[in-house]
C-alpha positions as CSV (number, residue, x, y, z in Angstrom):
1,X,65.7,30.3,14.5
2,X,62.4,30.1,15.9
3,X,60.3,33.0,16.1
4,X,56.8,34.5,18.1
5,X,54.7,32.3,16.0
6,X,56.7,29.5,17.1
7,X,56.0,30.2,20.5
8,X,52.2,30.5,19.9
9,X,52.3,27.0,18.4
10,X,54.0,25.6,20.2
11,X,52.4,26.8,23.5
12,X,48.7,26.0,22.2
13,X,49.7,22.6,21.2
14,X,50.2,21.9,24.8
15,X,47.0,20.6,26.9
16,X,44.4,23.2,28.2
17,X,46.3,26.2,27.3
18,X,45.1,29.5,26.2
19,X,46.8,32.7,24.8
20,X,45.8,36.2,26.7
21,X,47.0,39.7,26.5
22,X,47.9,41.3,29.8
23,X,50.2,43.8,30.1
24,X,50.3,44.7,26.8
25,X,51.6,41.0,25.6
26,X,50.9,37.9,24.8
27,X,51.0,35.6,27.8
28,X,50.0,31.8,28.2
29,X,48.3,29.9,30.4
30,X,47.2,26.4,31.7
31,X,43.8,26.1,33.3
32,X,44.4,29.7,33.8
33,X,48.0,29.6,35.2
34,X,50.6,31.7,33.5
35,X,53.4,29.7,32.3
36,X,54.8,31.9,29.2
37,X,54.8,35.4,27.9
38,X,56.2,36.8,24.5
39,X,57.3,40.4,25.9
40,X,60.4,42.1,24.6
41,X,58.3,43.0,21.4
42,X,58.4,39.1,20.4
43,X,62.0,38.8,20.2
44,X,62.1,36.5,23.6
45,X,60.1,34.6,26.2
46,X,59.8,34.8,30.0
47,X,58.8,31.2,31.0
48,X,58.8,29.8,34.9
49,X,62.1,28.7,36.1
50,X,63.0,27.6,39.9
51,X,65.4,30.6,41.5
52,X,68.8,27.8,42.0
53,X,68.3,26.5,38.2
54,X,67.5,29.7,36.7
55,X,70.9,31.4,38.2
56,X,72.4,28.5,36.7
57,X,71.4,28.9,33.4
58,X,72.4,32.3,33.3
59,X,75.4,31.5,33.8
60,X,76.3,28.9,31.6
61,X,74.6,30.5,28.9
62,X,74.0,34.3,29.3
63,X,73.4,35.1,25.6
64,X,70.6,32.8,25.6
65,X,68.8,33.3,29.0
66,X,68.6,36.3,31.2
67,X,66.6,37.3,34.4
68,X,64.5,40.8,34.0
69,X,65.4,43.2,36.9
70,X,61.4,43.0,37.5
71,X,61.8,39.6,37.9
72,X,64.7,39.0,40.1
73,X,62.4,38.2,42.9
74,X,60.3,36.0,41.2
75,X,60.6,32.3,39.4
76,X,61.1,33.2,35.7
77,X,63.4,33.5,33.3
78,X,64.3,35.6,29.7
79,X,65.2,33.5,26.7
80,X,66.4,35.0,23.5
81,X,64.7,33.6,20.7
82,X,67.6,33.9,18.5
83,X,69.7,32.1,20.4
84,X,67.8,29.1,20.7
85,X,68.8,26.3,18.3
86,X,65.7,24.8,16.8
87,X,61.9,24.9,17.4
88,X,62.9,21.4,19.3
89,X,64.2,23.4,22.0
90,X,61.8,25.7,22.4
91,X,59.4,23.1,22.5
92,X,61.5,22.0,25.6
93,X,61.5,24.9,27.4
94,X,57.9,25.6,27.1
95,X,57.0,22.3,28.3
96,X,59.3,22.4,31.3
97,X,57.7,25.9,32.1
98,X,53.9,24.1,31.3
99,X,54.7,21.4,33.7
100,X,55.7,23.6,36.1
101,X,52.0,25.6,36.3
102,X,49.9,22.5,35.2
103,X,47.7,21.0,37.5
104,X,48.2,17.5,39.0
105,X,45.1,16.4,36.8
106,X,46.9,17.4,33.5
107,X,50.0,16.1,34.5
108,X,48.9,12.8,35.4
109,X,46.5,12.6,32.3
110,X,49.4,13.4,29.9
111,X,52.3,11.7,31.5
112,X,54.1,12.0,27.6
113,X,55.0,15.5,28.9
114,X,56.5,13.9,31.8
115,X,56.7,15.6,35.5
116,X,58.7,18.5,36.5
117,X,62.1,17.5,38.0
118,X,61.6,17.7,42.0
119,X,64.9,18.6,44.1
C-alpha cells in the first residue's frame, strides 16, 4: 500500500515540481501550478480531475476516490491511499493530475509522460 512518502517521491520525480505547505499540508506543484496535495493527515491525495471523469470514478470505485464537499465545485478529486493497489498506480494518477497543470513546454519536452486525454 503506498503511503505519504510515496506520494512525495513520486511527485518530485516528476519534471519541475516542488513540494509547499499551504493550508496546513503538503501540496505540489509544477512551474508553480498545484497539481497534488497530501491532506487528510497523509492518509489520501486530492489530485486534479476533469468534473464528467471525476463523477465517474466515484462511482465505479467509491472506496477508492471521493470528492471533498469543498471541492464539489472544483476539478479535483480524493483518493484513498489504502485503497490504491501498488506505487504503480499512484504513480498514474499523479502523472495524469501533472499533465493536467503542466505547461505546454513541459509537456512537449517530456512527451514519455504523454498528454492529457482531450474530450
Amino acid at each position: 500500500m503506498p503511503d505519504a512518502e510515496d506520494v512525495r517521491t513520486i511527485a518530485l520525480s516528476l519534471p519541475d515540481t516542488t513540494e509547499k505547505v499551504a493550508w496546513s499540508m503538503p501540496t505540489f506543484r509544477v512551474a508553480g501550478k498545484m497539481f497534488a496535495t497530501l491532506p487528510e493527515e497523509e492518509t489520501s491525495i486530492a489530485v486534479r480531475c476533469p468534473k464528467e471523469e471525476r463523477d465517474e470514478l466515484v462511482l465505479a470505485e467509491p472506496g477508492k476516490f471521493w470528492i471533498a464537499d469543498h471541492e464539489a465545485a472544483f476539478a479535483w478529486v480524493r483518493v484513498r491511499l489504502r485503497a490504491l493497489e501498488d506505487t504503480a498506480e499512484l504513480r498514474d494518477i499523479l502523472a495524469d493530475s501533472w499533465r493536467q497543470a503542466a505547461p505546454t513546454r513541459l509537456l512537449e519536452s517530456h512527451p514519455a509522460l504523454g498528454r492529457p486525454v482531450a474530450d
